[in-house]
C-alpha positions in Angstrom: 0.0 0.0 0.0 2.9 2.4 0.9 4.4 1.8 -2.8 0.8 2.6 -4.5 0.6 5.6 -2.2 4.0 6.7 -3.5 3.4 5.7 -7.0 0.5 8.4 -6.4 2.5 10.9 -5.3 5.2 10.8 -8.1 3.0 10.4 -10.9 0.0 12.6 -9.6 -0.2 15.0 -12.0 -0.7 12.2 -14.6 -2.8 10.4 -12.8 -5.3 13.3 -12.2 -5.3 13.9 -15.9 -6.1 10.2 -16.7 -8.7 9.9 -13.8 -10.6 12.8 -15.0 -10.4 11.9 -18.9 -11.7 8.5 -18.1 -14.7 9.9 -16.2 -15.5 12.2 -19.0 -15.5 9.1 -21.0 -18.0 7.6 -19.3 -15.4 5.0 -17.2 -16.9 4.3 -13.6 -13.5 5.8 -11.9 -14.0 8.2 -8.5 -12.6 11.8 -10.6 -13.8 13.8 -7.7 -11.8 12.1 -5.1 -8.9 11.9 -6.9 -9.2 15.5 -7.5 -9.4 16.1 -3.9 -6.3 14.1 -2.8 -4.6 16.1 -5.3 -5.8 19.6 -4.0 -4.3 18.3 -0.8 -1.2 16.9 -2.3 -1.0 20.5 -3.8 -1.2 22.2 -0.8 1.7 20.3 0.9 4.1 20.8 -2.3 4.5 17.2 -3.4 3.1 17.9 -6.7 2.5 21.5 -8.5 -1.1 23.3 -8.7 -0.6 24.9 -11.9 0.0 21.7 -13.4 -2.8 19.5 -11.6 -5.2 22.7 -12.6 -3.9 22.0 -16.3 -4.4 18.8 -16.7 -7.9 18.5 -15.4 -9.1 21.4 -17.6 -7.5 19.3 -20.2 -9.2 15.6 -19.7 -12.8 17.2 -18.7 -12.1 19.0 -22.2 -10.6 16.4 -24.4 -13.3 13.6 -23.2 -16.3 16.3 -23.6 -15.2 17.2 -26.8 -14.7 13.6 -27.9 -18.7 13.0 -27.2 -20.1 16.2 -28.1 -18.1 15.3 -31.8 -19.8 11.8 -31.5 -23.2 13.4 -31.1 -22.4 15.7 -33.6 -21.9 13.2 -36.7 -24.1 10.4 -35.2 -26.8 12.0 -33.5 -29.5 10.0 -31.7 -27.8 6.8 -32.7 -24.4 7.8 -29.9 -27.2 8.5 -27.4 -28.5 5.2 -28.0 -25.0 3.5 -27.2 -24.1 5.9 -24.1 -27.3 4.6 -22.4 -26.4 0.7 -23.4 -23.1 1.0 -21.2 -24.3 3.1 -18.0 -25.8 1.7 -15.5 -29.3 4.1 -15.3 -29.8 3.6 -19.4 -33.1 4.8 -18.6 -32.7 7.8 -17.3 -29.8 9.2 -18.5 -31.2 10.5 -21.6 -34.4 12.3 -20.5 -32.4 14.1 -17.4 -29.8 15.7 -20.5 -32.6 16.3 -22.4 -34.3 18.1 -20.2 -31.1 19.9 -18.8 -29.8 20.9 -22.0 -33.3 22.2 -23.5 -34.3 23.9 -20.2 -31.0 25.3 -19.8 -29.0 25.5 -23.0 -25.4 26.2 -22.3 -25.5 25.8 -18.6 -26.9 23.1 -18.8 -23.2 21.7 -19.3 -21.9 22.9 -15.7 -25.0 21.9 -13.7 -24.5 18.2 -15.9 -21.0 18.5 -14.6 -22.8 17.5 -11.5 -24.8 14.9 -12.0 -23.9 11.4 -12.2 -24.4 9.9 -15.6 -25.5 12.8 -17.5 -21.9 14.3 -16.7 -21.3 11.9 -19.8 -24.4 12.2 -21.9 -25.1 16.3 -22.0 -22.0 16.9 -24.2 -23.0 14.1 -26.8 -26.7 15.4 -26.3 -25.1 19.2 -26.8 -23.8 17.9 -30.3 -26.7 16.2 -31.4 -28.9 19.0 -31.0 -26.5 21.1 -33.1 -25.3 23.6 -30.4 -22.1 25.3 -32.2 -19.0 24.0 -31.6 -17.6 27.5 -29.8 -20.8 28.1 -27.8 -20.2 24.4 -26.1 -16.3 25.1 -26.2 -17.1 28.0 -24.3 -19.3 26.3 -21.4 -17.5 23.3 -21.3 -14.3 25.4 -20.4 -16.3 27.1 -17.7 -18.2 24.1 -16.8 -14.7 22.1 -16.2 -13.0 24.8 -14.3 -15.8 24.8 -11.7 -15.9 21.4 -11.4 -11.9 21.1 -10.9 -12.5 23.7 -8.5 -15.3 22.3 -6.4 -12.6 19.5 -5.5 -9.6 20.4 -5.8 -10.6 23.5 -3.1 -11.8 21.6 -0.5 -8.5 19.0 -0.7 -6.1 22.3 -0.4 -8.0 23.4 2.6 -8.0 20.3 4.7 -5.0 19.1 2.9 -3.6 18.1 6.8 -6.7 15.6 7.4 -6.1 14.6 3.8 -2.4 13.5 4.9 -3.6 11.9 7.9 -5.7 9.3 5.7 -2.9 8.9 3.5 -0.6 8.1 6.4 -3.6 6.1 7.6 -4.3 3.9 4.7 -0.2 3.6 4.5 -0.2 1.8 7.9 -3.4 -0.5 7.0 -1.7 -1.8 4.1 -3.9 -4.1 2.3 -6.7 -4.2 4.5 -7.0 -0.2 3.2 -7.9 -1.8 -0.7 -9.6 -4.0 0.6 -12.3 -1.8 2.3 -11.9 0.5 -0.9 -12.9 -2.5 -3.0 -16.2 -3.2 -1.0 -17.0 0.6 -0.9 -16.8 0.7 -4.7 -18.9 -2.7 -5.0 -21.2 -1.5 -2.6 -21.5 1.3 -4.5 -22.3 -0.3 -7.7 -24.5 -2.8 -6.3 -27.0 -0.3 -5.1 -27.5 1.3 -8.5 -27.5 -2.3 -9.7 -30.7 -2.7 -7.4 -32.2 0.2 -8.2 -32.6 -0.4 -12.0 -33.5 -3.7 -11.3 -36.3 -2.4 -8.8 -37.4 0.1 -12.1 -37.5 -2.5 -14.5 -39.7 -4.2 -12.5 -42.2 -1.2 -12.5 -42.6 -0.9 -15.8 -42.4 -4.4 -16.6 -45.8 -4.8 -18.1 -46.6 -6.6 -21.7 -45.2 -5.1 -25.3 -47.0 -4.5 -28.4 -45.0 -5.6 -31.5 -44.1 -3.2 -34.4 -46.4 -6.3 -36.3 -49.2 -6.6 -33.6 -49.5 -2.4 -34.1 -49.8 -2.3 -37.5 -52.3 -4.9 -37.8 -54.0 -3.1 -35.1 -54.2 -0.2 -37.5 -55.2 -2.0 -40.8 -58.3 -2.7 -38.3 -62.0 -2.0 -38.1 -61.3 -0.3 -34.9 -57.6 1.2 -35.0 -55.7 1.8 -31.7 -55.2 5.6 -29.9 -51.1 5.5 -30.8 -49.6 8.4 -28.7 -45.8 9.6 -29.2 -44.7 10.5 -25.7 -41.0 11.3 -26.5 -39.5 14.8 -24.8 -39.7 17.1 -27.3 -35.6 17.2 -27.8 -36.2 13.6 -28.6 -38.6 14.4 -31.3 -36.2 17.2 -32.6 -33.4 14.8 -33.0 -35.9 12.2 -35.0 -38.6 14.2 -36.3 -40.5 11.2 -37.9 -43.3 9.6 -35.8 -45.9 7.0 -36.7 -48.6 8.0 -38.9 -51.9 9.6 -36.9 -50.0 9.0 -33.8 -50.8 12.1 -31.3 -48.1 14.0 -29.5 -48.5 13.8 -25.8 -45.3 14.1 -23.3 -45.0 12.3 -20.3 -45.5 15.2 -18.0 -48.4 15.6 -19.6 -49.6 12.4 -18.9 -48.8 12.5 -15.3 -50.3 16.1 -15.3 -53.4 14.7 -17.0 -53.0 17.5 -19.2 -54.4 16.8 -23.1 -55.5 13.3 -22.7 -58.1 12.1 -25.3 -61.0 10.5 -24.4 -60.5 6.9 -24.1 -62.8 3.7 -23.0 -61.7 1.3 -20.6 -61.3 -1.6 -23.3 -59.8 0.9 -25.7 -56.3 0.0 -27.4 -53.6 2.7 -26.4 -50.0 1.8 -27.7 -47.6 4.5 -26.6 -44.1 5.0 -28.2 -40.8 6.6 -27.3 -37.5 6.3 -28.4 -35.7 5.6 -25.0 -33.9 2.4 -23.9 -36.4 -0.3 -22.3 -39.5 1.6 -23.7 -39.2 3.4 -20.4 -41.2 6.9 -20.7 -44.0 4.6 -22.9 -43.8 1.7 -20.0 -44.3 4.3 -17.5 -47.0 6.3 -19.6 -49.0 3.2 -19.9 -48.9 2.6 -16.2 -50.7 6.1 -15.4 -53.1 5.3 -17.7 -54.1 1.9 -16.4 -54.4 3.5 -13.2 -57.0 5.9 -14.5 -59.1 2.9 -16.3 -57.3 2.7 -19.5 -56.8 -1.6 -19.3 -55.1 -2.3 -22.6 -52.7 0.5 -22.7 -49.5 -1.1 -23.5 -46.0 0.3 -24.7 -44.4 -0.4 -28.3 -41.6 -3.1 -28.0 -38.6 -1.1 -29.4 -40.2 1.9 -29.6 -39.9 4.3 -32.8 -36.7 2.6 -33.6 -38.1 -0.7 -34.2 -40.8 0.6 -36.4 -38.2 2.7 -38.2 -36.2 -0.1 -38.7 -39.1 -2.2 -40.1 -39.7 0.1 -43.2 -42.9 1.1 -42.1 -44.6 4.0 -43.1 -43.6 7.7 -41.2 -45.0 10.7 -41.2 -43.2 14.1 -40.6 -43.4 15.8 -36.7 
């Protein structure tokens, strides 16, 4: 423990710069904490501020602009990947969406924030064509307060910061081994908690086949598109006759059409797990709607079926 704590300290400047490029990247490393340690290192001279400062303007930079490129030439298709490889898939998307629509620019240092969309708003930024020096511009900003809010706090209580370090020395490997379980602790829980969610919303599919049968029908079904509306910006083309109704506005009750209790409702989105459609169709069972059911793959598995599309 005593070598990887000196290892630390020689290379620390490198290591913050790799810690904080890999979280931009969307790797599950602790940035923050290693940012802190460095402030503290910092503060006792055993590596240089300038530098540390440097190099994690430079990672938050190079990993933001990586995405927000991505997002740029690929549009909703990178968004569709970021959410395959984080842990809250179904979440991550709507919570940029509505950052970055609500808030434009900013949005990028609140997202700095927020775990998860840290590494989707930049992508999301691109996608919905913000220009490349307007992001350049709040990313900078956004990463300098964020290198900041860490690297503060470990200069100011850099001699309780040496105390851990001297701490963790003299536990040896019994220190990783406690940082191990606090890390799969971690994990675990978020584990749980998307399993708990999928469980909510785990209610039957309608298939891209089943719905268009459905239409071709004496008695077609009520299709609503609840994407956010920066969802429907990025794919503009929706199912023919579908109606437009966002998920607040389902949980607001705002807008709904009159429905019968055995009437078919099939509710779209574009979102990983059908989740905003899943969870649409919930409220409306609740309020006597018994066969309203999401689309299985949502808008991208009726794109991707030729299908016929009509214009947002």
């Amino acid at each position: 423990m005593q070598e990887l704590l000196s290892l630390a300290t020689a290379h620390g400047v490198t290591v913050v710069f790799l810690a904080t490029l890999a979280a931009r990247l969307g790797v599950p490393v602790p940035a923050s904490a290693v940012l802190v340690v460095a402030g503290g290192l910092a503060a006792m001279g055993q590596i240089p501020l300038w530098a540390t400062v440097a190099v994690a303007l430079a990672g938050n930079l190079l990993g933001d602009a990586a995405w927000f490129y991505a997002g740029r030439r690929f549009g909703h298709r990178i968004m569709r990947l970021l959410c395959k490889v984080s842990l809250s898939p179904d979440t991550c998307v709507r919570q940029s969406e509505s950052l970055i629509t609500r808030w434009g620019g900013t949005s990028l240092i609140a997202a700095k924030f927020v775990p998860g969309v840290s590494v989707v708003a930049p992508p999301m930024a691109g996608a919905l064509q913000m220009s490349t020096a307007r992001f350049l511009g709040f990313d900078t900003l956004a990463a300098a307060i964020w290198s900041a809010a860490f690297l503060v706090p470990g200069w100011l209580f850099s001699s309780q910061i040496q105390a851990v370090l001297d701490a963790m020395a003299d536990a040896g490997a019994a220190a990783l081994v406690v940082l191990a379980i606090a890390v799969a602790a971690a994990l675990g829980l978020r584990y749980w908690r998307r399993r708990a969610m999928l469980l909510s919303i785990d209610i039957p599919r309608v298939s891209v086949d089943e719905l268009h049968a459905l239409m071709a029908s004496d008695a077609p079904p009520l299709v609503i598109d609840v994407r956010s509306p920066a969802g429907a910006e990025l794919e503009p083309r929706r199912i023919p006759g579908a109606i437009v109704l966002h998920l607040q506005d389902v949980k607001a009750q705002r807008g709904l059409p009159d429905f019968s209790a055995h009437h078919e409702i099939v509710l779209y989105c574009n979102c990983p797990n059908e989740v905003s459609a899943a969870m649409a169709a919930r409220l409306l069972q609740t309020r006597g709607a018994k066969r309203a059911r999401p689309l299985a793959g949502g808008l991208d598995a009726w794109l991707a079926s030729g299908r016929a599309t009509e214009s947002g």
